[in-house]
C-alpha positions in Angstrom: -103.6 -108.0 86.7 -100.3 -108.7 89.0 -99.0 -105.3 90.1 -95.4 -105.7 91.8 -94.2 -102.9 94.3 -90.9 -102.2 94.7 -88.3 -100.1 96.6 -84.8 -99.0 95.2 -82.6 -97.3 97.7 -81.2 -94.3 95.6 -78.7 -93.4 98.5 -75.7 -94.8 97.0 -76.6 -92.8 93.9 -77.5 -89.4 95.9 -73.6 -90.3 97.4 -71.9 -90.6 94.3 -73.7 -87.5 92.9 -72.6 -85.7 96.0 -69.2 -86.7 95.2 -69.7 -85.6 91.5 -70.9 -82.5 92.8 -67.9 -81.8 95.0 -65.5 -82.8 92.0 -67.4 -80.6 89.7 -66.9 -77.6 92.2 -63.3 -78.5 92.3 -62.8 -78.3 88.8 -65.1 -74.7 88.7 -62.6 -73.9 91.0 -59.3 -74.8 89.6 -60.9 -73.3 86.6 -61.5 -69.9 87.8 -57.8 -70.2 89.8 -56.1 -71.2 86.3 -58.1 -68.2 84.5 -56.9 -66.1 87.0 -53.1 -67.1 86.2 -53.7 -67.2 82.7 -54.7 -63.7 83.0 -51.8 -62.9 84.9 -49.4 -64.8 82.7 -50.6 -62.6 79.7 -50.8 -59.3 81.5 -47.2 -60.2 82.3 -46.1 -60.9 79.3 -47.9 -58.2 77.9 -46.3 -55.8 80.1 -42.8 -57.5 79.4 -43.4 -57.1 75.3 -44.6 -53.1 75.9 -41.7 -53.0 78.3 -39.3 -54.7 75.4 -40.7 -52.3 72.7 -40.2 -48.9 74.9 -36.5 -49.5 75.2 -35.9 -50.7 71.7 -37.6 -47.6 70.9 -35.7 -45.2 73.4 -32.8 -46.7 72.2 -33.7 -46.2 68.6 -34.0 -42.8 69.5 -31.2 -42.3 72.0 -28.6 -43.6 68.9 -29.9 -41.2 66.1 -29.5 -38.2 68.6 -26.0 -39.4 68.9 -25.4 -39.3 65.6 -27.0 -36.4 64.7 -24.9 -34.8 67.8 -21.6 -36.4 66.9 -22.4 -34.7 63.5 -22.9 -31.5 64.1 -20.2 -31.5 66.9 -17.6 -32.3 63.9 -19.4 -29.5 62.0 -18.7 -27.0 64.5 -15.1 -28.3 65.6 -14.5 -27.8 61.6 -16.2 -24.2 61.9 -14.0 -23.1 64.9 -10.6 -24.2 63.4 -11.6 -22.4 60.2 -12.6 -19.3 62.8 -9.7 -19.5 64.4 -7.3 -20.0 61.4 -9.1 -16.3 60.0 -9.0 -14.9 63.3 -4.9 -15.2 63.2 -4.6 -14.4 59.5 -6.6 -10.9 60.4 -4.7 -10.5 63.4 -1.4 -10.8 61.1 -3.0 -8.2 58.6 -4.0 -5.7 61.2 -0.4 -6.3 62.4 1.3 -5.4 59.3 -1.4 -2.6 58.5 -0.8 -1.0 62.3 3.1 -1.4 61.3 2.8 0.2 58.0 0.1 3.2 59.2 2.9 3.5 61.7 5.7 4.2 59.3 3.9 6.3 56.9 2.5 8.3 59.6 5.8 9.0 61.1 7.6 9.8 57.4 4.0 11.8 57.0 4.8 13.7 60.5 8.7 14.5 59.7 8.2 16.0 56.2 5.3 18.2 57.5 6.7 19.4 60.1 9.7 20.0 57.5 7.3 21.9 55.6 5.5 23.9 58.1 9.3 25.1 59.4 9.9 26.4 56.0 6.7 28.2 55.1 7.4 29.4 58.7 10.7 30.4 57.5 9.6 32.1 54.4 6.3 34.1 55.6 8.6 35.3 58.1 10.7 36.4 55.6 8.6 38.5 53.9 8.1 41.2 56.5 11.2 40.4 58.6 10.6 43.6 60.7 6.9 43.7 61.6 7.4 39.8 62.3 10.4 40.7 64.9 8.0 43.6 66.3 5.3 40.8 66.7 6.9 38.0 67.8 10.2 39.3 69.6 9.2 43.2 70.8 6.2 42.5 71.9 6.7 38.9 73.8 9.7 40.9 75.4 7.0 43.9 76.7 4.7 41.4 77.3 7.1 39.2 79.7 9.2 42.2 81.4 9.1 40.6 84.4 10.3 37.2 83.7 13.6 38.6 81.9 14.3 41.4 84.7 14.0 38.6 87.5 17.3 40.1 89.3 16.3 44.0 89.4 15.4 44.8 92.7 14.3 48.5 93.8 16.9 49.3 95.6 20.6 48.2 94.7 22.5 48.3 97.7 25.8 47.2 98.3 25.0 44.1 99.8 22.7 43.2 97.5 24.9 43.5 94.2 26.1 40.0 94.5 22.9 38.6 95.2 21.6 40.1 92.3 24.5 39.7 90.2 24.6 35.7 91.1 20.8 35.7 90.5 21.3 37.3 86.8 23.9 35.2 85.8 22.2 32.0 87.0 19.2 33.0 84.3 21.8 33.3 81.7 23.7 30.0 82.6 20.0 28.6 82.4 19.0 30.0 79.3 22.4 29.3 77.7 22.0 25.7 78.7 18.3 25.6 77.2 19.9 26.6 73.6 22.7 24.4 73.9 20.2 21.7 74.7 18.2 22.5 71.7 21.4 22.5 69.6 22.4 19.3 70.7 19.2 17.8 69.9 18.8 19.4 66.5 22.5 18.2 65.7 21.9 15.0 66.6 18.8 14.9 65.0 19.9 15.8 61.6 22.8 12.8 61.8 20.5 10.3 62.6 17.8 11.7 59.8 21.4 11.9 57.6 22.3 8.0 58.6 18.9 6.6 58.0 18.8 8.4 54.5 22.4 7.1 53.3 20.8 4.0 54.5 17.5 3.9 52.8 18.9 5.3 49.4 20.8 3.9 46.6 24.1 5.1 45.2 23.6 4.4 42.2 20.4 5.7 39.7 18.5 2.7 39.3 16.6 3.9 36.7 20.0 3.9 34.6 21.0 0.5 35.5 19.3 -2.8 35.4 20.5 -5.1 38.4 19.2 -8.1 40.1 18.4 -8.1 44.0 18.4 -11.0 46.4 15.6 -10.0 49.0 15.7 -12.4 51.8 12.4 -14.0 52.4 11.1 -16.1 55.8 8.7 -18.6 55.5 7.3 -20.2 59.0 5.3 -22.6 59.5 3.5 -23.5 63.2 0.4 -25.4 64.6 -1.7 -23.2 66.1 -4.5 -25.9 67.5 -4.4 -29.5 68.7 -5.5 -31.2 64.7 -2.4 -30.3 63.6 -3.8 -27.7 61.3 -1.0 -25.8 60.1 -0.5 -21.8 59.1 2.2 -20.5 56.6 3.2 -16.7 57.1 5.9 -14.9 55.2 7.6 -12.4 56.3 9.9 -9.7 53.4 12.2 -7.0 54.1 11.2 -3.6 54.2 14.2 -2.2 52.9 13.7 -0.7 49.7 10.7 -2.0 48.7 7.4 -0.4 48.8 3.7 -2.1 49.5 3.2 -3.2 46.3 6.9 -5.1 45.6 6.1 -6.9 49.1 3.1 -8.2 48.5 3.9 -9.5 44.8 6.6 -11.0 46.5 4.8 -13.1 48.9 1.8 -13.9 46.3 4.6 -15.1 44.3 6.0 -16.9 47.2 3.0 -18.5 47.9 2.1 -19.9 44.7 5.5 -21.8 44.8 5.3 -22.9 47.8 4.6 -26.3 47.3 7.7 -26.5 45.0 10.2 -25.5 46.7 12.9 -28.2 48.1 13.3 -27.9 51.6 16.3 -30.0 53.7 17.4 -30.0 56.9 20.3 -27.8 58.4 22.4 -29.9 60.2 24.3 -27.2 61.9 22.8 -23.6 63.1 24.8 -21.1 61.4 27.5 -18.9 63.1 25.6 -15.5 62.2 22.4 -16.6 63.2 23.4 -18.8 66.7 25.5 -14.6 67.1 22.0 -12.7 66.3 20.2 -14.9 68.7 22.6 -14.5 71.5 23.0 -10.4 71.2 18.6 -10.8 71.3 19.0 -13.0 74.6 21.0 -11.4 76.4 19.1 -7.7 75.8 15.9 -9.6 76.8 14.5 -8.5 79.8 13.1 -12.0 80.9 13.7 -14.0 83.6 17.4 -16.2 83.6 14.8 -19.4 83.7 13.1 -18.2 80.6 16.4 -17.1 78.9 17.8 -20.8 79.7 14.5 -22.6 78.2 14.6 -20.4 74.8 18.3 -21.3 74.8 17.5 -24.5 75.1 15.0 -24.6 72.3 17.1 -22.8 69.9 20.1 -25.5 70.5 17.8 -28.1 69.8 16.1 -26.7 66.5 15.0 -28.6 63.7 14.3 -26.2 60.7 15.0 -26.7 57.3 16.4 -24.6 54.3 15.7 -24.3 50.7 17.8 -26.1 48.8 19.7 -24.8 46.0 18.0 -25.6 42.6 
């Protein structure tokens, strides 16, 4: 049997598996170095999308609170105007309530004290001389020495002028006192006289039937920056009561919204008078005086037109 030996040099093949080798460990490593930015990439981009979520979100967020807070600021701006348009309307009321407790306190005072100088009249009456011993004999014993101020012990001759001088100076005082009183009282009862021809009518005017004009002011101003406007009327007090007043201005007010106003071109003579006599009375400065002059000169108020 032939037997054959032979001998294959496997260096070539141990090279080119060494070169495989090296290739192999390239690739394991540009492998592991691509993983390692493919992690990266998608941690980035992960980060990027949580990033991109959050402030969509925030955002989201931020833009309903807005709303909600522009809201509820328009619900409180609305609050506050009606607030303030109540707090002048009460402020007007306890104006005209202050004015009217005023007046009837004051009528109130006079005819009381009217009254209590006649009762005191009349109980004095009754008894006129106990009430002279009590008020006038005894106020005199009790007060002596205030009406004998100019008796001295001992009336010499040099000392009878002094005293004389002394007792008519307490007459002269006590004589001006009662004129004083007088005067007042006089003038008094002409002024109480002048405001009653005044206030009352000539004629009855339960007899007659007759037709008043009572003049009526209606003004109008802006009391915030919305241009939300307030109406006050304001009725003469002369010969009306409460009552007549305020159906006047409920009547007023019902019709306001058909009355025809126009514009006044010119201001009239009585009125451009009224407002000069209040001016010059004012006790303002002249730079204040000048500016409501000015004002008034340029006014722009209407008038109800004749219907």
């Amino acid at each position: 049997m032939a037997r054959f030996d032979y001998t294959v040099d496997t260096s070539p093949m141990a090279s080119k598996l060494g070169s495989v080798s090296n290739h192999v460990q390239a690739t394991t490593a540009a492998v592991v170095t691509m993983r390692a930015a493919v992690i990266l990439a998608e941690e980035k981009a992960a980060e990027h999308v949580c990033n991109n979520v959050n402030r969509g979100f925030y955002t989201l967020i931020r833009s309903q609170i807005s709303q909600k807070i522009a809201k509820l600021q328009s619900e409180v701006d609305s609050h506050l105007m009606r607030l303030n348009q109540q707090r002048k309307q009460l402020l007007a009321i306890k104006g005209r309530m202050e004015r009217d407790y005023n007046m009837i306190s004051s009528r109130y005072t006079k005819l009381f004290n009217g009254l209590n100088s006649n009762l005191k009249q009349r109980v004095f009456e009754l008894d006129r001389p106990t009430i002279d011993f009590a008020v006038r004999e005894v106020e005199k014993i009790s007060n002596r020495t205030k009406y004998l101020t100019a008796t001295v012990p001992v009336s010499q001759s040099e000392t009878l002028a002094i005293s004389q001088k002394i007792i008519a100076s307490n007459v002269k005082y006590r004589g001006t006192k009662v004129i004083t009183s007088m005067t007042n009282f006089l003038s008094d009862m002409n002024e109480q006289k002048k405001l009653t021809n005044r206030i009352l009518l000539s004629v009855n005017a339960n007899t007659n039937n007759a037709t008043l004009s009572v003049p009526v002011i209606v003004s109008e101003c802006n009391f915030d920056k919305f241009d939300n406007k307030n109406i006050d009327i304001a009725v003469s007090k002369i010969q009306l009561n409460q009552a007549t007043q305020l159906a006047i201005k409920n009547t007023v007010i019902q019709n306001i919204d058909g009355l025809n106003w126009q514009k006044e071109p010119d201001i009239n003579k009585e009125i451009k008078s009224e407002f000069s006599k209040i001016l010059s009375h004012s006790k303002s400065s002249q730079r204040v005086k000048d500016m409501a002059n000015k004002l008034f000169m340029t006014h722009n108020y209407q008038i109800i037109k004749n219907q």
